[in-house]
N, CA and C of each residue as an Amber inpcrd file, in Angstrom:
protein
   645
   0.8570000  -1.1830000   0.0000000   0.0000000   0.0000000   0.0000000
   0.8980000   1.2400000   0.0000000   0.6760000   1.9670000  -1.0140000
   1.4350000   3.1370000  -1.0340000   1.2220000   4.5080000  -0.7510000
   0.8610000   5.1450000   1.2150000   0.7780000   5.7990000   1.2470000
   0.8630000   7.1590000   0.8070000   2.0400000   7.7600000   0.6700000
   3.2160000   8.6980000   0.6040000   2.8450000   8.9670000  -1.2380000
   2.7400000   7.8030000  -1.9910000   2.9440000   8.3450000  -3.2540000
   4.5860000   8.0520000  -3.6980000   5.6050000   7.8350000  -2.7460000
   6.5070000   7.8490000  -3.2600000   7.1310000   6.8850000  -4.6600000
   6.2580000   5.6660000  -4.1670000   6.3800000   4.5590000  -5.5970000
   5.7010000   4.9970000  -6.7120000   4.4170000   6.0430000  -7.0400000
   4.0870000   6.5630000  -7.9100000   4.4870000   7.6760000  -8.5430000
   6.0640000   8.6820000  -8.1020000   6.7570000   9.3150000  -8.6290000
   7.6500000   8.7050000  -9.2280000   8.3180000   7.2910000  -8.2680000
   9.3440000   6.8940000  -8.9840000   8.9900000   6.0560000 -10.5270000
   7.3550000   5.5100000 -10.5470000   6.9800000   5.1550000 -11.4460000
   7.0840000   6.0420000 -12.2500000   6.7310000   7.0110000 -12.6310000
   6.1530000   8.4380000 -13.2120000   7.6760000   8.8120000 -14.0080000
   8.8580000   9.0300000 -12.9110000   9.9000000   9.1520000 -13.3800000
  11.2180000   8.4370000 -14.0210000  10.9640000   7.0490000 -13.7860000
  11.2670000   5.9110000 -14.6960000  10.4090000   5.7040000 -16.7210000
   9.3690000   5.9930000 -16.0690000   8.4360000   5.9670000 -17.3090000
   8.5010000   7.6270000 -18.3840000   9.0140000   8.1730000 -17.3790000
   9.7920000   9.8600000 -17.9770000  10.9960000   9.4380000 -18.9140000
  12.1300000   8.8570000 -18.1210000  12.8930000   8.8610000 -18.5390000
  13.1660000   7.7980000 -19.8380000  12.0460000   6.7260000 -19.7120000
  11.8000000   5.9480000 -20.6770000  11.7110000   6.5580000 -22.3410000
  10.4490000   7.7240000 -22.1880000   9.7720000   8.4930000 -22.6840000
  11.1100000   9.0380000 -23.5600000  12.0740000   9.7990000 -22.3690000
  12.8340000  10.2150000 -23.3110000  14.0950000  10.0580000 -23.9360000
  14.5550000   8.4050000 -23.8340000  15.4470000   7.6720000 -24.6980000
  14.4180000   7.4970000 -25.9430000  13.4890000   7.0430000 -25.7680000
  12.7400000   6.9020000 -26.8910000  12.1420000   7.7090000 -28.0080000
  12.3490000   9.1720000 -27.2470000  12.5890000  10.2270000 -28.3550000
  13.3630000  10.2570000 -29.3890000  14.4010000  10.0690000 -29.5870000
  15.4870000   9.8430000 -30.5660000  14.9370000   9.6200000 -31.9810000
  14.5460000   7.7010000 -31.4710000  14.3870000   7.2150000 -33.1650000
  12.9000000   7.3330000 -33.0160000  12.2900000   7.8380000 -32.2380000
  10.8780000   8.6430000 -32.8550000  11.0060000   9.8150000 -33.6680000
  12.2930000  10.9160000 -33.4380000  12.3030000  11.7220000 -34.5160000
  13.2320000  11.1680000 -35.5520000  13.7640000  10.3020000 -35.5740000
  14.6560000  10.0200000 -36.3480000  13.3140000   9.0440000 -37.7760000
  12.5560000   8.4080000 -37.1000000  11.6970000   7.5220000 -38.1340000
  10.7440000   9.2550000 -38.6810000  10.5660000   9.9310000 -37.6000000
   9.6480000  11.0440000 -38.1410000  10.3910000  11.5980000 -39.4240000
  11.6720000  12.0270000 -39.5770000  12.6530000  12.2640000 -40.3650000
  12.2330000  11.7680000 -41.5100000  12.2400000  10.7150000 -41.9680000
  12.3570000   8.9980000 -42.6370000  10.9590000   9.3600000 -43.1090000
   9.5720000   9.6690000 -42.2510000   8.8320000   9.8330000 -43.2570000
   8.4640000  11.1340000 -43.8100000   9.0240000  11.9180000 -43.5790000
   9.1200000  13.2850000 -44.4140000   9.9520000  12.9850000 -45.2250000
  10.6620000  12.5170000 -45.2670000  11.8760000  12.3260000 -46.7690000
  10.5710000  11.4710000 -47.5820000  10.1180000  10.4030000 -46.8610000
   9.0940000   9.5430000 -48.2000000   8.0340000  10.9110000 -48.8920000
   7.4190000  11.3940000 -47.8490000   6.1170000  12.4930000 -48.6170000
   6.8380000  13.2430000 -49.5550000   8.0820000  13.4820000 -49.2710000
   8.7840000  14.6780000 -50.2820000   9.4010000  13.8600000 -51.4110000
   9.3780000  12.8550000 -51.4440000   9.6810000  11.9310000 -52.4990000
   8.4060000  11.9840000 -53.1340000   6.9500000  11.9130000 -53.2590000
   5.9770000  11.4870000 -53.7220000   5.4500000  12.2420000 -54.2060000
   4.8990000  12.4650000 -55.4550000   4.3240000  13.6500000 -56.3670000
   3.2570000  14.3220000 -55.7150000   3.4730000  15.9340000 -56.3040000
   2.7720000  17.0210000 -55.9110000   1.2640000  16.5210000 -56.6230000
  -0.1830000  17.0940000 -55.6160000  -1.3080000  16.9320000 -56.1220000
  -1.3960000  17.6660000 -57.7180000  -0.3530000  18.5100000 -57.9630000
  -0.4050000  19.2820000 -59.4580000   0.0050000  18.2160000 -60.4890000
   0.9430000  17.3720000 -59.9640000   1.9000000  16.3120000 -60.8520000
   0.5250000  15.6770000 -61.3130000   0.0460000  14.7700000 -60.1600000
  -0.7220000  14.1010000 -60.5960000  -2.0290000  14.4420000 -61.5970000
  -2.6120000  15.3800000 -61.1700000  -3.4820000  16.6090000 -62.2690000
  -3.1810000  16.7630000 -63.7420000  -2.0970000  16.9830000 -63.6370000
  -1.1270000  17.1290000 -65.0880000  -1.4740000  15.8200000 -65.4920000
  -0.9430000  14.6040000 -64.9070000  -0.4390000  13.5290000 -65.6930000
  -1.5740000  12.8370000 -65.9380000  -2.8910000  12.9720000 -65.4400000
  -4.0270000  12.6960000 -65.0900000  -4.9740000  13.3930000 -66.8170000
  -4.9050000  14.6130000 -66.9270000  -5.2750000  15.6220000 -68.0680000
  -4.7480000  14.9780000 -69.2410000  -3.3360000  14.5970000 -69.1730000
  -2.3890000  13.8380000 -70.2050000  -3.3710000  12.5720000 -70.8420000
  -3.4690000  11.9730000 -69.3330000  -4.0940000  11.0050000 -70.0650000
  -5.2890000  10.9280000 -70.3660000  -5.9940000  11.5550000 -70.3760000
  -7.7390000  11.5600000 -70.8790000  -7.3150000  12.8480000 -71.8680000
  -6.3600000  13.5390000 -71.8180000  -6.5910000  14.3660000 -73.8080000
  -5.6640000  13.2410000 -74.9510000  -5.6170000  12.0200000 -74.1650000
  -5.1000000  11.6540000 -75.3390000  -6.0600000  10.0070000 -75.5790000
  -6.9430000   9.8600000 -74.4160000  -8.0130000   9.0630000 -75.0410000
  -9.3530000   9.8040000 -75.4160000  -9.5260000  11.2380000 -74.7940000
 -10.4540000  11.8450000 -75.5410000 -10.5250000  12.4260000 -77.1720000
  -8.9530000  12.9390000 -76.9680000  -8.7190000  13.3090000 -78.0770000
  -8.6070000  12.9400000 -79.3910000  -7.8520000  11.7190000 -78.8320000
  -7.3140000  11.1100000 -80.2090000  -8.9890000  10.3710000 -81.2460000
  -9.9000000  10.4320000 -81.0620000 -10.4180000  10.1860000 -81.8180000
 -10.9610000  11.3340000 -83.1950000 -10.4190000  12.6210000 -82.6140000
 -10.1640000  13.6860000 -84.0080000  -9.6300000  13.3760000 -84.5210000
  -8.8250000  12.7080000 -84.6390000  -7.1980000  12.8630000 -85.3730000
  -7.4400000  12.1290000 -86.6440000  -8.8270000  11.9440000 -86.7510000
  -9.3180000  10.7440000 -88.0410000 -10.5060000  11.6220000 -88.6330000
 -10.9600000  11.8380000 -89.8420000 -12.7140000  12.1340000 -90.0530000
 -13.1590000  10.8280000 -89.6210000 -14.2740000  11.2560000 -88.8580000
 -15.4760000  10.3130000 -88.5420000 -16.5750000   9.7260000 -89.2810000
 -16.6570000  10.7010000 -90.3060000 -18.1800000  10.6760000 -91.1140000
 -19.0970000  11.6040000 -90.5210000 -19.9580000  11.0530000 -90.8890000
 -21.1150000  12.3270000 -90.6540000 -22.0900000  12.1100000 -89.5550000
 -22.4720000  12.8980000 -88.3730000 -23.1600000  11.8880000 -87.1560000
 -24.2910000  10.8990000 -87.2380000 -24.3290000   9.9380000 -86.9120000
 -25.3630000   8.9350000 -87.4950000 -26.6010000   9.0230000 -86.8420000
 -27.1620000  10.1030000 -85.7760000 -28.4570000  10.3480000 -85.7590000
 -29.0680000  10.8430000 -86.5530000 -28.3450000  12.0240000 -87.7400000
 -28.6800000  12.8300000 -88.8660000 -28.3180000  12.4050000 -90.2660000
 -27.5740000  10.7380000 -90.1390000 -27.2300000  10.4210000 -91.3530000
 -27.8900000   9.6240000 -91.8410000 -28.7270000   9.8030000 -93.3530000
 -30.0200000   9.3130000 -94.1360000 -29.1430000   7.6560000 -94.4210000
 -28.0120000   7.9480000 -94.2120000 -27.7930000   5.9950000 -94.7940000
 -27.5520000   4.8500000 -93.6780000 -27.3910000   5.7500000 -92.4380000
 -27.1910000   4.7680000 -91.1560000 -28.6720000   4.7840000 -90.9770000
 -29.3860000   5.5860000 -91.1720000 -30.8970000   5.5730000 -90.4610000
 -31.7740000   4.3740000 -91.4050000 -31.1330000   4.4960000 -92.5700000
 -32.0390000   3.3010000 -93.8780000 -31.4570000   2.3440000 -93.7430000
 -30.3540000   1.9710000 -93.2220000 -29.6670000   0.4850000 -93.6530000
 -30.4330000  -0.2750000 -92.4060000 -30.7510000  -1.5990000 -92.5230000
 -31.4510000  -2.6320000 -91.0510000 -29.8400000  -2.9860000 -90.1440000
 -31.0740000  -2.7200000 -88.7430000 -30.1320000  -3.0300000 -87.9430000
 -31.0840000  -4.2740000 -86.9880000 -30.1180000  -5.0350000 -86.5630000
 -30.6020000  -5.9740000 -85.8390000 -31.4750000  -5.4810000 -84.1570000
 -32.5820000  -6.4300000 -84.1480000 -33.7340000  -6.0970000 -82.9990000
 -33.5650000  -5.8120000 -81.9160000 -32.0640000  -6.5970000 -81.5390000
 -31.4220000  -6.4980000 -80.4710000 -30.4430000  -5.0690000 -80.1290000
 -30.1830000  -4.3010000 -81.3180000 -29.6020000  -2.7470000 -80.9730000
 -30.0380000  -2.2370000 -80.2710000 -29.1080000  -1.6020000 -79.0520000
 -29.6350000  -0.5420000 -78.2760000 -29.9320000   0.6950000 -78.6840000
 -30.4970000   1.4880000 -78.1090000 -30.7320000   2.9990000 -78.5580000
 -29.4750000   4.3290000 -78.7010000 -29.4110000   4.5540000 -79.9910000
 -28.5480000   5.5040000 -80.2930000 -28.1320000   6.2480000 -78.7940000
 -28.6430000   6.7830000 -77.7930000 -28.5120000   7.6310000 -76.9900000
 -27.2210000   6.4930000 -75.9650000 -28.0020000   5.0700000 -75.9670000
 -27.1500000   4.6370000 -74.9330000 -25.3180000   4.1370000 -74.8330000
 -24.6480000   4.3990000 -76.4120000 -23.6330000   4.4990000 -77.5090000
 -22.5220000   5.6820000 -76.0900000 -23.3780000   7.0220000 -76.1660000
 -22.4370000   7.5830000 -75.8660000 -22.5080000   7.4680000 -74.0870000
 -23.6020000   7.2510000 -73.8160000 -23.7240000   6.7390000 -72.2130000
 -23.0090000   5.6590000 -71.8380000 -22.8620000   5.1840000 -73.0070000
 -21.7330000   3.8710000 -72.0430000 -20.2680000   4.3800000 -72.7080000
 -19.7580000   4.9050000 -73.5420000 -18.3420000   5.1220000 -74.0230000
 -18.0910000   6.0120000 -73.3310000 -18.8980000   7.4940000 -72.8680000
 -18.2320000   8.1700000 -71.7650000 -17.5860000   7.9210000 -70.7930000
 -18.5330000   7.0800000 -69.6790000 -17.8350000   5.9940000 -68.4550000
 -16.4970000   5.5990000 -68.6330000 -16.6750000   4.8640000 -70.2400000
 -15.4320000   3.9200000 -70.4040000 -14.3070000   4.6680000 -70.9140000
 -14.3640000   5.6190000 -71.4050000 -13.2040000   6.4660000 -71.0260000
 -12.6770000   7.2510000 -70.4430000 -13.5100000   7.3910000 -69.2850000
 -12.9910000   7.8400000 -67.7720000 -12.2110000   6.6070000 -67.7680000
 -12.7580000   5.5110000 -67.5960000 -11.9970000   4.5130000 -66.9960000
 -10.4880000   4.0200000 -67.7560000 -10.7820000   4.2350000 -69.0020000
  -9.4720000   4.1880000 -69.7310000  -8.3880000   5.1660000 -69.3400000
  -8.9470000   6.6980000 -69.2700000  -8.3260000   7.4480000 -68.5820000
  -7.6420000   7.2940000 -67.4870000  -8.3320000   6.4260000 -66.7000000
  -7.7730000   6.2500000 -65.3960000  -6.6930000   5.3330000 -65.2540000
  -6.6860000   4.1700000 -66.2160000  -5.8630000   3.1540000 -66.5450000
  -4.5950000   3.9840000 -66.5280000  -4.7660000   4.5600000 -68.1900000
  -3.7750000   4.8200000 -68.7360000  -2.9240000   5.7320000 -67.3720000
  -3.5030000   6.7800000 -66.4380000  -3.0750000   7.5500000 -65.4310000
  -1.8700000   6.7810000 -64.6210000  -2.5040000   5.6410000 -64.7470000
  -1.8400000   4.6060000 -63.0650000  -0.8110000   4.0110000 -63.8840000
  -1.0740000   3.3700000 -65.1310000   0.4270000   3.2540000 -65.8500000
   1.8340000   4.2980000 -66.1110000   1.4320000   5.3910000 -66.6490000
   2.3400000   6.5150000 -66.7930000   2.5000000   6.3050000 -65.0690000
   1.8550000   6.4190000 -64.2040000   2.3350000   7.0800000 -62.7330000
   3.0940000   5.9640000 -62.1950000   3.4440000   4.7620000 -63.2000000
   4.3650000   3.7140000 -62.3740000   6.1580000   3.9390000 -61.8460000
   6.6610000   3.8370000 -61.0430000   7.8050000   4.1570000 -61.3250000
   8.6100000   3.3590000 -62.0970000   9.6420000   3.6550000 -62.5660000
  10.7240000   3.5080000 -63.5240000  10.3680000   3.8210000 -64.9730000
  11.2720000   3.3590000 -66.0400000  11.2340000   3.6730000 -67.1050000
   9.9750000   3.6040000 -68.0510000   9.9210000   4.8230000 -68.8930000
   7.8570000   5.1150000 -69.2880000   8.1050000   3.9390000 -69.8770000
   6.4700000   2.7690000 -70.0640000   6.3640000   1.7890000 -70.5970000
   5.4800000   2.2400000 -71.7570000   6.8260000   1.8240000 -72.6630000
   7.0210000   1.8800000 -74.3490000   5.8260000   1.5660000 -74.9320000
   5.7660000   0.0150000 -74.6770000   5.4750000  -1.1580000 -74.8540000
   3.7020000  -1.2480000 -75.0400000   3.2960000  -0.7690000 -73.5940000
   1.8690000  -0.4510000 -73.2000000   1.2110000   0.3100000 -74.1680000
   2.1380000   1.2370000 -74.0330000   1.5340000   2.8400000 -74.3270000
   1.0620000   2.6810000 -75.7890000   2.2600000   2.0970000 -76.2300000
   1.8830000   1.7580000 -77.8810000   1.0190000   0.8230000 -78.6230000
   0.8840000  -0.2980000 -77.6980000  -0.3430000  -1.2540000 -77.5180000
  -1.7350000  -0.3540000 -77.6890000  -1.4150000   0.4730000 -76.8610000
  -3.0370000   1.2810000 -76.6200000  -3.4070000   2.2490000 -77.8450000
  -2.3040000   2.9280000 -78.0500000  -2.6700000   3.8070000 -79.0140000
  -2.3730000   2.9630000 -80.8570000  -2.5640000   1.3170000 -80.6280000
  -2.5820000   1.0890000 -81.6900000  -4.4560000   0.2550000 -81.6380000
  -4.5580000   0.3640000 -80.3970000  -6.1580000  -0.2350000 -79.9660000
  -6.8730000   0.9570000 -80.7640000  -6.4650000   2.6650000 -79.9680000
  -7.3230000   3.6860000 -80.5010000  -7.0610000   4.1690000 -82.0260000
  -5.8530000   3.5830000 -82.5240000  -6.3800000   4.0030000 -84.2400000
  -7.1360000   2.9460000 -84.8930000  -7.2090000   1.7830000 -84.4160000
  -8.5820000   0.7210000 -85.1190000  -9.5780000   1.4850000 -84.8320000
  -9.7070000   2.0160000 -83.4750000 -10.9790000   2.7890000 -83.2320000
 -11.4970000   3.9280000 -84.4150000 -10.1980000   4.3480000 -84.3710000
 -10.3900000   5.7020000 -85.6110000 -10.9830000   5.0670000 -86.6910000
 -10.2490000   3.7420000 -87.2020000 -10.1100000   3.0400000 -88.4800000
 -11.8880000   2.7540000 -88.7820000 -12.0960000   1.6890000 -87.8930000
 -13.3650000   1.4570000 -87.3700000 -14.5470000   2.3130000 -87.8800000
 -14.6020000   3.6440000 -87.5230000 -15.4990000   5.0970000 -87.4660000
 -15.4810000   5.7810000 -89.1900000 -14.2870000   5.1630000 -89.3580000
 -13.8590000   5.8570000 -91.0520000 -14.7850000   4.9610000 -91.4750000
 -14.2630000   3.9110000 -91.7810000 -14.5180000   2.6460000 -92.6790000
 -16.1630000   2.1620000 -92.4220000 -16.7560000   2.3250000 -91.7240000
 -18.1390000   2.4100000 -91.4660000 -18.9380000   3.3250000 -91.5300000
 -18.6350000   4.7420000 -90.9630000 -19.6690000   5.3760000 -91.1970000
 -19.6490000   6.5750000 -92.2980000 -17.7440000   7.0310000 -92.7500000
 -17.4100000   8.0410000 -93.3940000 -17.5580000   7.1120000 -94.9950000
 -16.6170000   5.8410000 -95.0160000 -16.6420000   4.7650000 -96.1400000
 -18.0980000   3.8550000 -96.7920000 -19.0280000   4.0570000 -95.4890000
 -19.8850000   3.1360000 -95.5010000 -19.4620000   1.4100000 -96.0100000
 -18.4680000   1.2330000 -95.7250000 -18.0490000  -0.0310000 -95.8450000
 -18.2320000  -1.2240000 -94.6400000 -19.1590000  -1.2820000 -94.6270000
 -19.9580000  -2.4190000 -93.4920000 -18.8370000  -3.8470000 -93.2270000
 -18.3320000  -4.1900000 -94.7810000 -17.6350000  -5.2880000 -95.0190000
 -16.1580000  -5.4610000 -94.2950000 -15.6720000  -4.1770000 -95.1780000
 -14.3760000  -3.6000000 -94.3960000 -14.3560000  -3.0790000 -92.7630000
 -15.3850000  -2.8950000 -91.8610000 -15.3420000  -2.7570000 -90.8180000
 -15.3140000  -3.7610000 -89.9250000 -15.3470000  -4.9710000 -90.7360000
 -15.3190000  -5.9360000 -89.5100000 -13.8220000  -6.9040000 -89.5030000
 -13.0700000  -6.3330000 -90.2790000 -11.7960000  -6.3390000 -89.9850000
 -11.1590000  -5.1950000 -89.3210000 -11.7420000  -3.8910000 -89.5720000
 -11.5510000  -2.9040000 -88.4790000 -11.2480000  -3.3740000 -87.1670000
 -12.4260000  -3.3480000 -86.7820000 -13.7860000  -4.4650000 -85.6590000
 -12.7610000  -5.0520000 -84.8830000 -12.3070000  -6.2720000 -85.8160000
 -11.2530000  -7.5500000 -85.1190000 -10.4190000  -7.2460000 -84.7230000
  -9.6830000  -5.9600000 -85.4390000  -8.0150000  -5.2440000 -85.0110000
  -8.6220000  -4.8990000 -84.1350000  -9.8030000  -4.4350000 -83.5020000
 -10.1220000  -3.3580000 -82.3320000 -10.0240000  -4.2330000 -80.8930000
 -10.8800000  -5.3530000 -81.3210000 -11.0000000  -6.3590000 -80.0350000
  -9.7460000  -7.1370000 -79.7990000  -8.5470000  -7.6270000 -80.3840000
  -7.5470000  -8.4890000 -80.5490000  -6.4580000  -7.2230000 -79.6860000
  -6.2950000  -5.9560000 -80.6500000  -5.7390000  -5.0420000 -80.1650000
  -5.6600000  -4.9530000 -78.2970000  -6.6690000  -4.4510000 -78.2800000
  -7.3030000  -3.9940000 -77.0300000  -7.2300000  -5.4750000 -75.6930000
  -7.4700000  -6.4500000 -76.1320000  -6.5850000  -7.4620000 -75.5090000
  -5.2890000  -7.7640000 -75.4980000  -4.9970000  -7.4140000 -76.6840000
  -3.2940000  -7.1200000 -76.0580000  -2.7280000  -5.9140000 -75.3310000
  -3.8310000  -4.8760000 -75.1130000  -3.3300000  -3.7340000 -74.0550000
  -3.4100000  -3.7560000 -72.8890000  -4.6340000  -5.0890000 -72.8260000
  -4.7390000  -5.1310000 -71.1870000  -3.5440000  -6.5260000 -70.4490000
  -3.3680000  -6.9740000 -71.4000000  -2.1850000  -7.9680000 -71.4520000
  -0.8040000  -7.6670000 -70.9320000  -0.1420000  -6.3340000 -71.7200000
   0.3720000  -5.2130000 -71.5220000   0.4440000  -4.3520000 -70.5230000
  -0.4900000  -4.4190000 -70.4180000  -0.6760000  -3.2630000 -68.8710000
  -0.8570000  -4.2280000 -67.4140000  -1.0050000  -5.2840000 -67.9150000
  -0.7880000  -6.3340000 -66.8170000   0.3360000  -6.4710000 -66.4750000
   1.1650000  -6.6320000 -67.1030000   2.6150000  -7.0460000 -66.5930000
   3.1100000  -5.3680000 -66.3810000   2.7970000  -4.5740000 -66.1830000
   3.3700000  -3.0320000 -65.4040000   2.0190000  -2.9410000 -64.2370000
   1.2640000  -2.6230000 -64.0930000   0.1370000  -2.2530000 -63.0060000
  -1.2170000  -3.2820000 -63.4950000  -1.5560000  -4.2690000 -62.7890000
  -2.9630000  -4.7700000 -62.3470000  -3.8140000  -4.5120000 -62.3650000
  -4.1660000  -3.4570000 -61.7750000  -4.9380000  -2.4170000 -61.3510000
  -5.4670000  -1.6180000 -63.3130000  -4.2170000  -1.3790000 -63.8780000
  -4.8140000  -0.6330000 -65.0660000  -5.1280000  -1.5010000 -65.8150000
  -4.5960000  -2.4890000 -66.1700000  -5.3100000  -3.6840000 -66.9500000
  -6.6470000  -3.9050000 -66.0900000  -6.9440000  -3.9950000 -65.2510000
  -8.8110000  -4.0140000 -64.6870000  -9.3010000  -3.2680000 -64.9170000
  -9.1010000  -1.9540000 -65.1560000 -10.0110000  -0.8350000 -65.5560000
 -10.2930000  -0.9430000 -67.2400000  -9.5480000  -1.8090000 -67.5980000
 -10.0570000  -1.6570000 -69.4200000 -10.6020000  -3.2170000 -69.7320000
 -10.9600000  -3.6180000 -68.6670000 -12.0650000  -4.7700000 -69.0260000
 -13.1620000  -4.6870000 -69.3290000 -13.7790000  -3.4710000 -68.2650000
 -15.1970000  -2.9800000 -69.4010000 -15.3320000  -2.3690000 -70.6300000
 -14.5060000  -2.0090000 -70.8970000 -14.0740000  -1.9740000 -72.3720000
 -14.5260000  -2.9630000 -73.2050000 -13.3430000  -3.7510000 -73.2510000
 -13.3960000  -5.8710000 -73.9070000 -14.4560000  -6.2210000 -73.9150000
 -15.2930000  -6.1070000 -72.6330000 -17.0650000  -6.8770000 -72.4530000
 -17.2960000  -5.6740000 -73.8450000 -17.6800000  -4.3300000 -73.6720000
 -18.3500000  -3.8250000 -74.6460000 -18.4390000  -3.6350000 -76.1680000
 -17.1180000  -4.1340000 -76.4570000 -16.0370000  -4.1690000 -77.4690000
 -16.4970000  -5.6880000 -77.9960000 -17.1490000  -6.7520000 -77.4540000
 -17.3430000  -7.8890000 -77.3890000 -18.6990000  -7.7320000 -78.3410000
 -19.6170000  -7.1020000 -77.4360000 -21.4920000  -6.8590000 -77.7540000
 -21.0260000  -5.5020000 -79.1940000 -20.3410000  -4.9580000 -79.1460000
 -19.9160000  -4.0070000 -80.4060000 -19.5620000  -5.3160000 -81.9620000
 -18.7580000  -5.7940000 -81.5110000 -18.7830000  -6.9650000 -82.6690000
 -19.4120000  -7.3640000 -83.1140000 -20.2680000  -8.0860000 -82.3300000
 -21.1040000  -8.8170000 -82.9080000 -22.3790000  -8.1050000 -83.4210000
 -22.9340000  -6.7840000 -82.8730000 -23.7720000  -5.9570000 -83.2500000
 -22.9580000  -5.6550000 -84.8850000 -21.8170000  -5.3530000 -85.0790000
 -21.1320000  -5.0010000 -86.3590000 -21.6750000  -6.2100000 -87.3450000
 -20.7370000  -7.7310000 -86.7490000 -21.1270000  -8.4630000 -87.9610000
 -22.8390000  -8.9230000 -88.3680000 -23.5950000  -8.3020000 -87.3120000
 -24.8140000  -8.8630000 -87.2610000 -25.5200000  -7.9520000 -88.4770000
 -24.9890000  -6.3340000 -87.9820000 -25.3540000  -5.1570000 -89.1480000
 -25.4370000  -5.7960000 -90.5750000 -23.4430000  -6.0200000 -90.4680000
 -23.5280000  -6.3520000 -91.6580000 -24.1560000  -7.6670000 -92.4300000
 -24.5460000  -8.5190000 -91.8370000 -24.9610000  -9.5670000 -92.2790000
 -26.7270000  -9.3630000 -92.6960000 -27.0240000  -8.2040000 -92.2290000
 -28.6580000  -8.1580000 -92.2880000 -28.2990000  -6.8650000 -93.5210000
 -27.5010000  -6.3400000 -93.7820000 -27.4440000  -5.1710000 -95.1270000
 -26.3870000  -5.7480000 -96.1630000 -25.6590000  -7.4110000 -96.3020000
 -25.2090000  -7.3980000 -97.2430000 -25.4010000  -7.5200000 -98.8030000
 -24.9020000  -7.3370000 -99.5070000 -25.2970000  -7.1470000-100.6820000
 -26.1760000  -8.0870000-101.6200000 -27.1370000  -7.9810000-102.3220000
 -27.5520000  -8.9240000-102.9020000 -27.0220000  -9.9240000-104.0650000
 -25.9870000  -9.1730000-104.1790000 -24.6260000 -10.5500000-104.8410000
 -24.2020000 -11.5770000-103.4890000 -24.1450000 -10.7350000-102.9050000
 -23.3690000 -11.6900000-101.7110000 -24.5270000 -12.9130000-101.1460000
 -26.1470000 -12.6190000-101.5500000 -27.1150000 -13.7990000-100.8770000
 -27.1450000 -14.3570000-102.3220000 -26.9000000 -14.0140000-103.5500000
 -27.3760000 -14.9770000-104.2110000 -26.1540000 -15.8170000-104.4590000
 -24.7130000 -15.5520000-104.1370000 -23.9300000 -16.3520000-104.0500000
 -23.7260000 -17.1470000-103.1700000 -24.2870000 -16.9910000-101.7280000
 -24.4000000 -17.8850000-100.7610000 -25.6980000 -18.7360000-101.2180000
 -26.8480000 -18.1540000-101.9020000 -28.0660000 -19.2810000-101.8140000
 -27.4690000 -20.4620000-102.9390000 -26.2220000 -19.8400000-104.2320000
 -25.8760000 -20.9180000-105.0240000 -25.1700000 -21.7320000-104.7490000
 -24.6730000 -21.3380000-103.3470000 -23.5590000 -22.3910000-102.7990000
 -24.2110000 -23.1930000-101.7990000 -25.5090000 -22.3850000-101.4290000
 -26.1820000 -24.0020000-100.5920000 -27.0360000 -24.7910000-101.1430000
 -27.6310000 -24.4840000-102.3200000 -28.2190000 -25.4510000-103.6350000
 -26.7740000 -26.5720000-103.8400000 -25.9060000 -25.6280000-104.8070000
 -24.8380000 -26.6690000-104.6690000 -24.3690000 -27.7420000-103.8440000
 -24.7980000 -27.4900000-102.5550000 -24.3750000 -28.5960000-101.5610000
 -25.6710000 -29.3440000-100.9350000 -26.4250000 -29.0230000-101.0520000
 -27.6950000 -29.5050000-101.0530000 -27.5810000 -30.9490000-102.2400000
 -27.2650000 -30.4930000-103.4740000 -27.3300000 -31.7180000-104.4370000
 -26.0520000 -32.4960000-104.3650000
């Protein structure tokens, strides 16, 4: 029983002096992580590098004529499209999203450390000129036929970017999977187009080739 208090100073002052050996490599680790924050990019860096990358997946689809917009164009509106098309409006409601998210990809790759990946980068921007290719050859060319080799470079491409971006950041290869899914239902909406507007040489040469095999 400790009247006096005296065992609760000497506690007090053992646990003082504890306190302050242990100051040291408390400022010394405090040190250690101010050197890390000052190592790590300014909120401007990231802004910048962030802008970089969405003006160059927003952008780059100028860098091609498009054709003419296909809510106002008399030959996208006459040609048949299959039952299953969604509504013109929902086109840019879902590609907006997805190039935030591409944006964001591409962000976390550039922001990897070490040397810029070559490799990726060029993967991607050979995904977005099929895209360009794609937009020509269909809606500026009206070449239904020729777009679905577009089409294939687009989806084959674009799996090899997330392929690519796998082996540098994880994380950015997951963000361009909703892409692939949409890029997937885009195909087949393409060859379906074209298969319901091809030419009437092209059915009477298929109906002579299934007579032919018929007999």
């Amino acid at each position: 029983m400790d009247l006096t208090g005296a065992s609760a100073v000497s506690q007090l002052a053992s646990a003082s002096s504890r306190l302050f050996l242990a100051s040291a490599p408390i400022e010394k680790s405090s040190s250690k992580a101010l050197g890390l924050l000052s190592a790590l990019p300014s909120p401007l860096d990231e802004v910048a590098l962030f802008s970089s990358a969405a003006g160059v997946v927003f952008g780059f689809p100028y860098l091609t004529p498009k054709g003419p917009d296909p809510r106002k164009d008399s030959w996208y509106q006459s040609i048949k499209k299959p039952v299953w098309q969604p509504p013109n409006w929902l086109f840019p409601a879902v590609w907006i999203p997805l190039k935030v998210l591409q944006s964001a990809s591409l962000f976390l790759l550039w922001r990897k450390e070490g040397d810029f990946p070559i490799v990726p980068s060029a993967a991607f921007v050979v995904h977005l000129s099929f895209g360009n290719l794609w937009n020509y050859l269909f809606f500026a060319r009206r070449n239904m036929f020729a777009s679905l080799f577009a089409m294939g470079g687009f989806w084959v491409s674009l799996a090899s970017t997330i392929f690519a971006f796998h082996k540098v950041d994880s994380y950015a290869a997951l963000l361009l999977a909703p892409t692939q899914i949409w890029a997937t239902i885009a195909a087949a909406l393409n060859f379906h187009t074209y298969w319901l507007n091809r030419r009437p040489k092209d059915k009477d040469e298929k109906n002579s080739y299934d007579s032919k095999k018929a007999k």
